[in-house]
C-alpha positions as CSV (number, residue, x, y, z in Angstrom):
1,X,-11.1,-5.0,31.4
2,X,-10.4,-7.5,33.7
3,X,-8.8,-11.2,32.9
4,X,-11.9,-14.7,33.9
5,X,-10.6,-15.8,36.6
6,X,-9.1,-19.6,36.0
7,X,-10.6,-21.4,39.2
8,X,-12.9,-20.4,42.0
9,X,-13.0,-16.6,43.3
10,X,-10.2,-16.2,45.9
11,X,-12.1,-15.9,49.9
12,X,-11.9,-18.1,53.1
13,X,-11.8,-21.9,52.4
14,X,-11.1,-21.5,49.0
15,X,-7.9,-21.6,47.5
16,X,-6.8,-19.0,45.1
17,X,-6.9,-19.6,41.4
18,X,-3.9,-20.2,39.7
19,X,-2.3,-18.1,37.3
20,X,-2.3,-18.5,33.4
21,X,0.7,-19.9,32.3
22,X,2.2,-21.1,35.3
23,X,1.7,-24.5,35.5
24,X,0.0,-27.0,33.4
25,X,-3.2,-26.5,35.3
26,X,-2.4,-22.8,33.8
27,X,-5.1,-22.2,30.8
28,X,-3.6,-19.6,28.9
29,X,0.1,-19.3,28.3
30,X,2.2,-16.3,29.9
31,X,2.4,-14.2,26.8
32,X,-1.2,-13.8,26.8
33,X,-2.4,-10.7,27.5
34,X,-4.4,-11.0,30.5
35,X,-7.6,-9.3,29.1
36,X,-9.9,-10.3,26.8
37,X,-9.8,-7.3,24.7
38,X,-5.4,-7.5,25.0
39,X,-6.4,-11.4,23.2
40,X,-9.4,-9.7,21.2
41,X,-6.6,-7.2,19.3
42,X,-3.8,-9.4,20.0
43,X,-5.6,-11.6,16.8
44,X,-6.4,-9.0,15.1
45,X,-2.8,-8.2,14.9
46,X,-2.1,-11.9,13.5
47,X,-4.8,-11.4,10.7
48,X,-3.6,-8.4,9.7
49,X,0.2,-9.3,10.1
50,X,-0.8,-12.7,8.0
51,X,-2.4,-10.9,5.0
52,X,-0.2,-8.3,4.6
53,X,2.9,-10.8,4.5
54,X,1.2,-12.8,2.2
55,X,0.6,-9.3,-0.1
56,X,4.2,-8.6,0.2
57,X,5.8,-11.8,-0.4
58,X,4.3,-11.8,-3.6
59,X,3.3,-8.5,-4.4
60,X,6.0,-7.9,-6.6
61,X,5.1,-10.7,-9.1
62,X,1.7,-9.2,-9.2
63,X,2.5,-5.9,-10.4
64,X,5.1,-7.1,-13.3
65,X,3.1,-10.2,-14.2
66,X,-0.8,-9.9,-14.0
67,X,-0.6,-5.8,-13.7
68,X,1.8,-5.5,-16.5
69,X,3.9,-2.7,-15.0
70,X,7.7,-2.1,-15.2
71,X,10.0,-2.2,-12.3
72,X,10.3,1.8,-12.9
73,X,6.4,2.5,-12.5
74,X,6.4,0.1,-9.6
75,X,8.6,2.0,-7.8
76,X,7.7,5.0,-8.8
77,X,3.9,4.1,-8.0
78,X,4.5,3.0,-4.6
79,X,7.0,5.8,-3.7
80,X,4.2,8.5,-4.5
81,X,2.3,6.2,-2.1
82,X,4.6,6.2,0.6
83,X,4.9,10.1,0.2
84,X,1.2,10.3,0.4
85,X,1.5,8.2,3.8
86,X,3.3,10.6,5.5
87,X,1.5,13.6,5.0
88,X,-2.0,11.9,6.1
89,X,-0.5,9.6,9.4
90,X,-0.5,12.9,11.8
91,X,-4.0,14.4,10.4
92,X,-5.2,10.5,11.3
93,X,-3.8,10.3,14.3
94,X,-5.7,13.6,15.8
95,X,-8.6,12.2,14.3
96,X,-8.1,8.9,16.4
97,X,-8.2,10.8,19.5
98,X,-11.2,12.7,18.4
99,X,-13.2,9.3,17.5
100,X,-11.4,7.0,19.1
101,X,-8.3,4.4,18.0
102,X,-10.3,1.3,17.7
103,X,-13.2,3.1,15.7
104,X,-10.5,5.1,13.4
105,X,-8.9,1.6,12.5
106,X,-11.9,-0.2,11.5
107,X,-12.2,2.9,9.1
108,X,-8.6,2.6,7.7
109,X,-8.9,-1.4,7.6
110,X,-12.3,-0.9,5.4
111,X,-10.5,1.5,3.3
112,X,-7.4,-0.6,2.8
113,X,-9.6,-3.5,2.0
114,X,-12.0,-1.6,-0.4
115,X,-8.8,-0.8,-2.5
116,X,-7.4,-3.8,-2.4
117,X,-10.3,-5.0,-4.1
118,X,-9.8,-3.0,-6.7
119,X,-6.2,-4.3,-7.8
120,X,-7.6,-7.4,-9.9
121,X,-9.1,-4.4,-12.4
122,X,-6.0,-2.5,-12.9
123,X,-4.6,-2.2,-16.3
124,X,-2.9,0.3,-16.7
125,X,0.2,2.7,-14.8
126,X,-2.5,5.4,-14.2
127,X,-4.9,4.0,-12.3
128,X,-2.3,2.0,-10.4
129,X,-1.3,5.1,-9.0
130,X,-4.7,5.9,-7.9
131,X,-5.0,3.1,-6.2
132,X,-1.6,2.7,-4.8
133,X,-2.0,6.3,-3.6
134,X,-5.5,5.4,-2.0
135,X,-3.7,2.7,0.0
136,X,-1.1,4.3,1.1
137,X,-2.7,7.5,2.9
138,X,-4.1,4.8,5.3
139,X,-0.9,2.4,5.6
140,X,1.4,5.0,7.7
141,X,-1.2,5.8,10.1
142,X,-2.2,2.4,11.0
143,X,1.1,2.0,13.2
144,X,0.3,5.0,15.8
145,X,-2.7,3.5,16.3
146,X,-1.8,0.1,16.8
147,X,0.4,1.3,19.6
148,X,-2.0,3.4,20.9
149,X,-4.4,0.1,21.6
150,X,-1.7,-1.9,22.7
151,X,-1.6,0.5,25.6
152,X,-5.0,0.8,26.1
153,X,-5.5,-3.0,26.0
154,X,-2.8,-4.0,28.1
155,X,-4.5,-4.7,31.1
156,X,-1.5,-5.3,33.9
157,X,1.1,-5.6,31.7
158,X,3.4,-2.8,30.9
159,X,2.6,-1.0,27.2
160,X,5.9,-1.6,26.0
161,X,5.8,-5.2,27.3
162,X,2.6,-5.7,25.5
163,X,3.6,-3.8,22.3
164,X,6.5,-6.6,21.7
165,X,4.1,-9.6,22.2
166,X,2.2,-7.9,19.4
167,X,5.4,-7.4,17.3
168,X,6.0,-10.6,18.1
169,X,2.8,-12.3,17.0
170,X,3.2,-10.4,14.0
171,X,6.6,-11.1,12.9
172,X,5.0,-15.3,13.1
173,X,2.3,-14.0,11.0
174,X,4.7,-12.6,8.4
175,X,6.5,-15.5,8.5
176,X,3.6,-18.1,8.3
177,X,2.1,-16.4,5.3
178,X,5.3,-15.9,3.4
179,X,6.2,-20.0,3.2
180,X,2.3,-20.0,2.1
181,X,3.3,-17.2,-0.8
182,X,6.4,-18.8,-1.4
183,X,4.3,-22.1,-2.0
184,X,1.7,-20.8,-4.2
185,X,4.4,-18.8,-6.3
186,X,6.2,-21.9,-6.8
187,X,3.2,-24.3,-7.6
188,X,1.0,-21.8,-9.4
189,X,0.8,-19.9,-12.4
190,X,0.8,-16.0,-12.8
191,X,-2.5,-15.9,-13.3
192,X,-2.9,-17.3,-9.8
193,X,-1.1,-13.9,-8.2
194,X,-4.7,-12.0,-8.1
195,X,-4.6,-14.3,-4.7
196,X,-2.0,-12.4,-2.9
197,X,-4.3,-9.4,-3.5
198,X,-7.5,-10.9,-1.9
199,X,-6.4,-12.5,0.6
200,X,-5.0,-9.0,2.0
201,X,-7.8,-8.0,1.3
202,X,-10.0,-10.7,3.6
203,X,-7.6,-10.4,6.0
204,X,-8.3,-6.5,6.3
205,X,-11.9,-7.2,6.2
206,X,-11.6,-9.8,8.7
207,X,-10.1,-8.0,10.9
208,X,-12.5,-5.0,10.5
209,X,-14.8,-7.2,12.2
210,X,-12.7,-8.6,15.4
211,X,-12.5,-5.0,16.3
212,X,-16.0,-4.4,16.3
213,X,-16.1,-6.7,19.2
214,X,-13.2,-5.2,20.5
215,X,-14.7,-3.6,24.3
216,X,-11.9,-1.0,25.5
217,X,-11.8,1.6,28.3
218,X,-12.0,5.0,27.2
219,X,-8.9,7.1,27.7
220,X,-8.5,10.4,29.9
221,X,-9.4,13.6,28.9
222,X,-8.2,16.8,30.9
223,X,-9.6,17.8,33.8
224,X,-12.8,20.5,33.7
225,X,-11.2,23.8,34.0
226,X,-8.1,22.9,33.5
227,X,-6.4,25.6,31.0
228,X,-6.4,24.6,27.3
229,X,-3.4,25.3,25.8
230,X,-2.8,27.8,22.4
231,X,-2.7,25.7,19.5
232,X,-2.3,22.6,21.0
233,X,-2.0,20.8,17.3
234,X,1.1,22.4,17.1
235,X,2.5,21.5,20.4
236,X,4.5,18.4,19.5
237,X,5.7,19.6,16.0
238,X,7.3,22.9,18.1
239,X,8.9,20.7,20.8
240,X,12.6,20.8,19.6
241,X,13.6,17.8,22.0
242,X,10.3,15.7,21.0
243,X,11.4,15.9,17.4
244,X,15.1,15.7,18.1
245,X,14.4,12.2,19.7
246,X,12.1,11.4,16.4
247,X,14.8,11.9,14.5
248,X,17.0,9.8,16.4
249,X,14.7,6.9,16.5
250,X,14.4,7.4,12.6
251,X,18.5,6.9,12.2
252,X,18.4,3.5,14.0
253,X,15.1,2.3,12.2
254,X,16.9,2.2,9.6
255,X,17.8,-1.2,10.6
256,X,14.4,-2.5,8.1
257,X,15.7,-1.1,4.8
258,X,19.0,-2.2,5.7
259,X,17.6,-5.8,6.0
260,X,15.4,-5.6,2.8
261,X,17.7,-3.6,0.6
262,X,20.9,-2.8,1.5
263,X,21.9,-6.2,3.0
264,X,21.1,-8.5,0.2
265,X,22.5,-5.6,-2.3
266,X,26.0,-5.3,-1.1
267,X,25.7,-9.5,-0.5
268,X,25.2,-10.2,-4.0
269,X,26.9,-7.3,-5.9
270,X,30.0,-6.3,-3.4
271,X,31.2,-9.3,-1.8
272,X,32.1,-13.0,-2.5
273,X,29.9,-14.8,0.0
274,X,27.3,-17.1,-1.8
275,X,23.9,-15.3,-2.6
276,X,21.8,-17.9,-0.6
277,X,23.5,-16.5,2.3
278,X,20.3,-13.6,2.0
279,X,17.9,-16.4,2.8
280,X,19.4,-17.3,6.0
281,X,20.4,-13.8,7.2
282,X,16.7,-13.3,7.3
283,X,15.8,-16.9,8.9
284,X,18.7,-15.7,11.6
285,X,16.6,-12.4,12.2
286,X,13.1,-14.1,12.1
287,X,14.2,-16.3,15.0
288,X,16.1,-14.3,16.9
289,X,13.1,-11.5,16.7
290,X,10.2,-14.0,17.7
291,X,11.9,-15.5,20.6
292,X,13.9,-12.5,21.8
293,X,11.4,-9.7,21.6
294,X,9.3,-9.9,24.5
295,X,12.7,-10.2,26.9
296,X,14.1,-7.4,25.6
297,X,11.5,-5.2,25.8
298,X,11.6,-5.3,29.4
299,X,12.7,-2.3,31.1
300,X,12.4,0.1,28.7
301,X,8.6,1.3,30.0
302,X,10.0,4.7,31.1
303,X,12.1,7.4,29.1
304,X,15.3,6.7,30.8
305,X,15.0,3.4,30.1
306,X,14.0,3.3,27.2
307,X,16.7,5.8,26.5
308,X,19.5,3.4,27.3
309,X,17.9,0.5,25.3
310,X,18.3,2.9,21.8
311,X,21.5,3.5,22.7
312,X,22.1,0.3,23.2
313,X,20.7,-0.2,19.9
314,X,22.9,2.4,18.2
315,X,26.2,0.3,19.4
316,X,24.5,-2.8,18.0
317,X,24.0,-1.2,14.8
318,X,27.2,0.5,14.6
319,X,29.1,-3.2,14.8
320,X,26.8,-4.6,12.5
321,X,27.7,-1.6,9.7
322,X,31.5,-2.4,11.1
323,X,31.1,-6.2,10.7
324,X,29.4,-5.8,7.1
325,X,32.7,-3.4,6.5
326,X,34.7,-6.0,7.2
327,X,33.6,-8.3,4.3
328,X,34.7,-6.3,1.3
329,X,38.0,-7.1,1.3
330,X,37.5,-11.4,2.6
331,X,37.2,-14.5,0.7
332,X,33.7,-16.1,0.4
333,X,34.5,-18.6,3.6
334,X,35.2,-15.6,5.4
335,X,32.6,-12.6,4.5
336,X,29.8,-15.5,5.0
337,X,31.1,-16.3,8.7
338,X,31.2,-12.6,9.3
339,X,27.9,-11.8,7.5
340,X,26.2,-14.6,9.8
341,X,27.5,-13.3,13.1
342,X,26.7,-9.2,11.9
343,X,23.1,-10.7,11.9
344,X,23.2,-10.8,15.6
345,X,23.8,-7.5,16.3
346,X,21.3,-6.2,13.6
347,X,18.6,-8.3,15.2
348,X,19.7,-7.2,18.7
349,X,19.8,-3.5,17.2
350,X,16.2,-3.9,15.8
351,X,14.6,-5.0,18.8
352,X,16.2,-2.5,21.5
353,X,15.1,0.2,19.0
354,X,11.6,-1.4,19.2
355,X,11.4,-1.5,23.0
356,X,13.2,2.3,23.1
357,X,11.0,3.9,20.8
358,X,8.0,2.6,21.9
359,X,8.7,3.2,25.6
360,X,10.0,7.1,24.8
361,X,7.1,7.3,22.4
362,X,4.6,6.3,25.4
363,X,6.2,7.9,28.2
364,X,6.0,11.6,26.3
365,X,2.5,11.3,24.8
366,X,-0.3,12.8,26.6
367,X,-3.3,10.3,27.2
368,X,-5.6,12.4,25.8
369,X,-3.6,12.8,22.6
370,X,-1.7,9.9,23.0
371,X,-2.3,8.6,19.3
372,X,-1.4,11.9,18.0
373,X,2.1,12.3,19.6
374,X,2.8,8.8,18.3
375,X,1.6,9.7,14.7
376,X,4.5,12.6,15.3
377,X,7.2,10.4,16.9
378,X,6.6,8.1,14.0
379,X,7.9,10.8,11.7
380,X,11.4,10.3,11.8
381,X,11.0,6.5,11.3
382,X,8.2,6.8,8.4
383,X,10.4,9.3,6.5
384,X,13.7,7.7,6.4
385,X,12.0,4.5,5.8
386,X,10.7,5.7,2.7
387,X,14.0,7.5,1.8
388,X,16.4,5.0,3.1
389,X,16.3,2.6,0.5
390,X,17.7,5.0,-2.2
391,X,20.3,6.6,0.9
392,X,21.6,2.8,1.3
393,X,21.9,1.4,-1.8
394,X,23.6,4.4,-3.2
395,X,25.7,6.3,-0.4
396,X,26.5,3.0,1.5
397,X,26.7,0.4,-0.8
398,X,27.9,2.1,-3.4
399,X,30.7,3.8,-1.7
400,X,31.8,0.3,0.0
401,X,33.6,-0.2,3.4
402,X,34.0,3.4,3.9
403,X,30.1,4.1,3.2
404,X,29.3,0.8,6.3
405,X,31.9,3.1,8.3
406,X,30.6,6.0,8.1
407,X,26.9,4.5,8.7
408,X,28.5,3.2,12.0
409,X,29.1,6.7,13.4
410,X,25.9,7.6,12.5
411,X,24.2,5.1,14.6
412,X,26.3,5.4,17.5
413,X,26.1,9.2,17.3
414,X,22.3,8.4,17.5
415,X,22.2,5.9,19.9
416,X,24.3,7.7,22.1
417,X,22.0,11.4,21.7
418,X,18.8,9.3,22.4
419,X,20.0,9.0,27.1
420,X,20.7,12.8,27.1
421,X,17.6,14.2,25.1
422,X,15.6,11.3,27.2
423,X,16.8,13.0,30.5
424,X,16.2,16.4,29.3
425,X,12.6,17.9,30.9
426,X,9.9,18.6,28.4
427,X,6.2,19.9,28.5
428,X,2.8,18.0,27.9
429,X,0.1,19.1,25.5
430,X,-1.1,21.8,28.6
431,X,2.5,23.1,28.7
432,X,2.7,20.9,32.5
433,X,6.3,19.8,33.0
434,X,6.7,16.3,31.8
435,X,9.1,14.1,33.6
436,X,12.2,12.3,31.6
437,X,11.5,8.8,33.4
């Protein structure tokens, strides 16, 4: 689906419109995707981003406060969740390529909402595992296809390229929603938390309906006669290299629990720097994410390339851990100066990660499965995201400056495998050689 034009159709005597975002005569800015179906979904990633943020900014205070949980069954409830998450994301995904991606999430967003809904009647630890459980078969499979429909609604622009302006838009969504939180936690009482669940909830909803009116192309399917091949479901999960590179990409996403967890943990319990000092760590990632995404995306739209932008992301991530090493045995001057600089190579770690994985991810996915391969690529990152937290906190932080060490190996070791699997030759869903880049 083509762009409107911005000014008269280009032919003889008529000069040719100008592009969006070139000038000020320009009506769109140069983000924008060029499609009204890449702006369509480009929203719907804002609503969703903006609810979600404003769930999880909050969330917390909910489930201790109006729920009545303990920390324990918290955790506990949404680790069962998470568990459940990863089991369902593949199934979903091959049924997104059966019934399409923007059909499939409609489904999962009416679900999520539905659910949410039903927070404001829990009582009890029982049946908030029923309906944390409910939530989370849908929450891991959302991803896949969300990068599946960046693809298909990218119009000229490269998927990757289109990807980070979504990741983008949703980082300021997250952002926007969690000063909001922050402002109603602060002003409110606790009976006031139901809010952070219904809002998610509307915003789900809402965007249920954008992508109703969402009008995409249908993808390829395999030519008529072409050779099927056996057991094509189990294609992906018997390619040793596809999985290899899943795993690798798992190992440097790591970079999100060691932002949430890990970082403010061995902040405030293993070095001297001030404990406000979390706070701005994560203002110094925000910004750096929303204004640096996009740029560094570019490039990685093929497997080589985006093969060098992982690794590129392991050697950010490895001086990060070696950085974050460093401030175990400093004063608090010194640990907060070298805290503050280690968030520049986190960021910078996080975002070629983004661009690699999503451009390996795309580049090795068969159209006509495309959403499926993702949901298997995703693995390595889903899994380690829900065991990372417990990994961090107890084998890095608690072991200290050898534990950040040790972590540094780890990412370079997987930054560094990501260029040679990326080069190695694989096979498509029809057993076709696939090229590396």
């Amino acid at each position: 689906m083509s762009a409107r034009p911005d000014g008269p159709r280009g032919g003889r005597g008529t000069a040719p419109p100008r592009r969006a975002g070139r000038g000020p005569a320009g009506r769109t800015p140069r983000w924008l995707p060029d499609s009204r179906a890449g702006r369509t979904f480009l929203f719907t990633a804002f609503v969703d981003a903006f609810g979600r943020g404003f769930f999880l900014a909050g969330s917390t205070l909910f489930y201790t406060q109006v729920v009545g949980l303990s920390a324990a069954q918290v955790g506990l409830g949404l680790s069962a969740a998470g568990l459940l998450g990863v089991l369902c994301a593949v199934p979903v995904g091959w049924l997104a390529d059966r019934i399409g991606d923007s059909r499939t999430l409609i489904l999962l967003q009416v679900w999520r909402g539905a659910a949410f809904l039903v927070y404001p009647f829990v009582t009890d630890f029982r049946a908030f595992l029923v309906d944390a459980c409910l939530i989370g078969m849908a929450e891991q499979a959302v991803g896949p296809i969300i990068q599946s429909m960046a693809g298909t609604t990218a119009g000229k622009r490269p998927p990757v390229e289109a990807m980070a302006v979504i990741a983008a838009v949703r980082n300021v969504g997250y952002t926007l929603s969690a000063v909001i939180a922050t402002a109603v936690i602060s002003l409110a009482s606790p009976d006031a938390y139901v809010t952070f669940v219904l809002a998610n909830a509307a915003t789900l909803f809402g965007s249920a309906v954008l992508l109703t009116r969402l009008r995409t192309g249908a993808r390829s399917r395999p030519a008529a006669g072409r050779s099927r091949p056996a057991r094509p479901l189990l294609r992906p999960l018997r390619d040793v290299r596809f999985l290899l590179l899943s795993l690798a990409n798992g190992v440097l996403y790591l970079h999100v629990p060691i932002l949430s967890v890990a970082l403010p943990l061995w902040i405030v319990t293993r070095t001297q720097a001030p404990r406000g000092l979390v706070g701005v760590a994560l203002a110094v990632n925000t910004v750096l994410a929303v204004t640096l995404q996009v740029r560094l995306s570019k490039g990685g739209g093929s497997a080589r390339g985006a093969g060098r932008k992982q690794r590129a992301a392991g050697v950010a991530l490895a001086v990060f851990s070696l950085l974050t090493a460093a401030t175990a045995a400093t004063g608090a001057r010194e640990a907060a100066v070298l805290l503050l600089v280690a968030a520049v190579p986190l960021t910078l770690g996080e975002l070629w990660q983004s661009a690699g994985g999503w451009g390996i991810s795309y580049s090795l996915a068969p159209e006509a499965q495309r959403t499926y391969y993702l949901s298997v690529y995703q693995l390595g990152a889903t899994v380690l995201t829900v065991a990372g937290p417990a990994l961090l906190s107890t084998v890095v932080v608690g072991t200290g400056a050898v534990g950040w060490c040790a972590l540094a190996s780890v990412f370079l070791l997987a930054g560094l495998s990501v260029p040679v699997l990326a080069r190695t030759p694989g096979r498509d869903a029809s057993g076709d050689p696939v090229p590396a880049g």
